[in-house]
N, C-alpha and C positions, 0 to 999 in steps of 0.2 A: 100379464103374469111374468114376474122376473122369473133368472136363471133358478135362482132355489129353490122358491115355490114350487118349478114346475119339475124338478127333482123330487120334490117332496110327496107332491099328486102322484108321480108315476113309481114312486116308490112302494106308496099305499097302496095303488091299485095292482103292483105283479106280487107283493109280498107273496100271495094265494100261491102262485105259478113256479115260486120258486121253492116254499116250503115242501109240496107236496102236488097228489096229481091223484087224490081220488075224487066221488063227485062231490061231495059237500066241498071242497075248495075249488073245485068248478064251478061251481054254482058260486058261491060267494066272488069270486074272480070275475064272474062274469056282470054279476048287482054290484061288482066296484068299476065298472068302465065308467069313463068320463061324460058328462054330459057333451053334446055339439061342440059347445061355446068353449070348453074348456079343453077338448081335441084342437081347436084350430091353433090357441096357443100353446098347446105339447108341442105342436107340430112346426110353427111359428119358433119359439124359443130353442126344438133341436136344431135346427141352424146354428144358430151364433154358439148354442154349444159346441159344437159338431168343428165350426170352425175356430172354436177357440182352445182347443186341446192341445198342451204343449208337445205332446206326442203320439202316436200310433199307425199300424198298420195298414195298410190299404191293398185290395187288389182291383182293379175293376178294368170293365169290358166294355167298349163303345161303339153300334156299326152303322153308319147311314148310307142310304142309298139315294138318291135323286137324277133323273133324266139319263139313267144306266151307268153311273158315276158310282163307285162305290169308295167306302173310308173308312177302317178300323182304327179303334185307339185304345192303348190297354195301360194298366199301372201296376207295379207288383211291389211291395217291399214294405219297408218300414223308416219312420225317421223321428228323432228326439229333435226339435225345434229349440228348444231351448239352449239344450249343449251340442248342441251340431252334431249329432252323433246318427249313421243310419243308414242304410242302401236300399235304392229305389232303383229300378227300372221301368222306364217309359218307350213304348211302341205306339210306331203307326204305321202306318201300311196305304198306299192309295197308288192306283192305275201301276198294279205291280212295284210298285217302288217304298222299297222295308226300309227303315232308320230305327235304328235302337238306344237309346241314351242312358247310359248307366253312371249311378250318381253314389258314391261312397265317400264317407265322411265319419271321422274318428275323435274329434269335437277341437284337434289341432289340424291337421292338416286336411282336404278333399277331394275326391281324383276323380276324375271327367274321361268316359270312355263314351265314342259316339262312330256306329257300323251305319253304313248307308251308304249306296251310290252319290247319294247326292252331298254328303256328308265330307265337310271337307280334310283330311287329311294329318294327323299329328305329325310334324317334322320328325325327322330322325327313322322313320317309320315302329315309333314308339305305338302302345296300344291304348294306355292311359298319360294323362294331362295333368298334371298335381299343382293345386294351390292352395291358399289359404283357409281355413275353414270358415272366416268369415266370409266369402264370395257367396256363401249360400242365403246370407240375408238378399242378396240379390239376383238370386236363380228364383224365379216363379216355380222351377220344376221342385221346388223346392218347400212351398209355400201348402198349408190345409188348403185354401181358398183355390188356388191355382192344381191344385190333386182330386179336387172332389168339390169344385163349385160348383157343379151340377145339383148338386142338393139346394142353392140357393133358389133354384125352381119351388121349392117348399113353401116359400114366399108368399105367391101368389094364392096359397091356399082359403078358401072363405068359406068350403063344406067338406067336413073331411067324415070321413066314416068309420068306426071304431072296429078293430077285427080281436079277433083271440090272441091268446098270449103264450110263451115259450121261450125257453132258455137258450141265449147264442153265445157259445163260449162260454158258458158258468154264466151270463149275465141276463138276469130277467128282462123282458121284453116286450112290447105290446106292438101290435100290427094297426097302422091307419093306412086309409087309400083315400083320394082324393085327383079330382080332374082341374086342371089350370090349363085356358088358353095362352099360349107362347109372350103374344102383346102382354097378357096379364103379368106373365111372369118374370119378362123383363121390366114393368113400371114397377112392380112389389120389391125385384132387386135394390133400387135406390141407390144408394153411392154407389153399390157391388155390380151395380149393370154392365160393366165393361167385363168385370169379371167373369159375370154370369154366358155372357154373350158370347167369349171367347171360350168358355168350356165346352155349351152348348148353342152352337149358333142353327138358326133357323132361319137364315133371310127369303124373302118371298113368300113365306107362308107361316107369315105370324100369325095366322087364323087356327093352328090347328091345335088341336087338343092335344096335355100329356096326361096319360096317365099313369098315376104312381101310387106304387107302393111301399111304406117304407113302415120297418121295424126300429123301435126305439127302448134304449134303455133303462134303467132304474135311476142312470145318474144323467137322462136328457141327451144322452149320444147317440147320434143315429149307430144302428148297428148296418145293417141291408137298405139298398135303396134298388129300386129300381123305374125306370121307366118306359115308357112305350109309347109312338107318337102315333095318333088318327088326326092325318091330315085329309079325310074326305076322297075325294076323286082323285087329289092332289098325286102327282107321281113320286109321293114322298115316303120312305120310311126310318126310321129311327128307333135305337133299343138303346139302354145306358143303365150297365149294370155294377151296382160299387159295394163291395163287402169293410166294412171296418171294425177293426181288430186292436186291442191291445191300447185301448184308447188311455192316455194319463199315465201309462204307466213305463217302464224304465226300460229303456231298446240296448241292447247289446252293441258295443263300438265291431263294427264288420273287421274282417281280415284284410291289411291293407295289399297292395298289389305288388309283386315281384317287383324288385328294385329297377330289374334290366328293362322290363317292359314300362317305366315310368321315363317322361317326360320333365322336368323342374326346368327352376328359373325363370329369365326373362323371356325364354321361347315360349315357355310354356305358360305364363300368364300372358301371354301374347293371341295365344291361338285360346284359351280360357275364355277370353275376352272378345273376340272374335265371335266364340260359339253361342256366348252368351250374348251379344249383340250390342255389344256399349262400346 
């Protein structure tokens, strides 16, 4: 099922949900859910839409733990992809040691602020790093795919299960769950496997089950995802939780940073570059 079509099914099928909320459009809402065959490609197809929005919101929340190792990772913000326009903040947190990467961009210029002990340094003892705003074609942090590849676990989906439906943010929605083993869900990634892998990596215990939940909307975007990992015995656990927001449509250019606390020029594409790792 291409990208329209499957706008077009999930359109018919929440009309119900968003018109109204007594029981005759329950009932009818509910004689509109998708057949099986036609859930695995809602749910197949909100990927590539999901990663092909030229802009929106995101927040999400990441924790794993394995062999008393623990790892947080979080996203907050918003970003216009197309006009470079947006402010994201990215966390992680592991064996006590915080880094925070703040990413703002006005569709001309972009400013790179990065806290962390391990995090090295702006000359000057400036706070932000300013460069070009195209540097962010080459920031991952920057990228749908690199902010919420975690959904390309979607992928692997071959039974999914149709749930009720609800409005997130004015946008009608319909609720699928479905269980993918890890190995499954990295060969369904296909070219995106590196991608997929570095969002959510699993090594050693490609055997275990995720399960997920994700709400999708009228126009094929994922809204909610989440997931949760049964790895068995395995001393493994994992949660991975991504709200999107504001999908397609028009981000506000952020307030740029106090002049004194910016960094420019050659230093400063210096250490840009540096942080970015090229």
């Amino acid at each position: 099922m291409n990208r329209t079509g499957t706008a077009l099914v999930l359109t018919s099928l929440l009309l119900a949900a968003a018109c109204g909320g007594d029981a005759d459009d329950d009932s009818r809402s509910e004689a509109e859910k998708p057949s099986a065959s036609e859930a695995v490609d809602v749910v197949h197809d909100a990927v590539d839409s999901t990663l092909g929005v030229t802009s929106m919101g995101v927040d999400s929340e990441a924790h794993f733990e394995a062999g008393g190792q623990e790892l947080e990772l979080g996203a907050d913000g918003a970003m216009d992809y197309e006009n470079l326009v947006g402010d994201v903040t990215i966390s992680t947190s592991q064996a006590a040691q915080d880094q925070e990467v703040q990413i703002r961009a006005d569709g001309e210029k972009v400013w790179f602020r990065i806290d962390g002990a391990q995090a090295a340094a702006i000359p000057q003892g400036k706070t932000w790093a300013e460069g070009d705003a195209d540097l962010l074609r080459e920031s991952a942090s920057a990228d749908p795919i690199d902010l919420v590849g975690v959904v390309l676990a979607l992928r692997g989906a071959e039974e999914v299960e149709v749930g009720g439906s609800k409005e997130i943010d004015g946008v009608p929605t319909r609720q699928f769950t479905t269980t993918v083993v890890y190995a499954d869900a990295l060969e369904a990634a296909g070219d995106d496997r590196e991608a997929f892998a570095s969002s959510f990596n699993l090594t050693g215990v490609d055997d275990a089950d995720m399960e997920m939940e994700v709400w999708i909307g009228d126009d094929g975007v994922i809204r909610d995802f989440s997931l949760e990992v049964d790895a068995g015995d395995k001393p493994v656990e994992a949660t991975y939780d991504v709200e999107i927001s504001d999908a397609n449509q028009e981000i506000g250019a952020p307030e740029a940073p106090d002049a004194d606390d910016v960094l420019t020029g050659p230093e400063a594409d210096a250490w840009i570059a540096q942080a970015m790792g090229a």
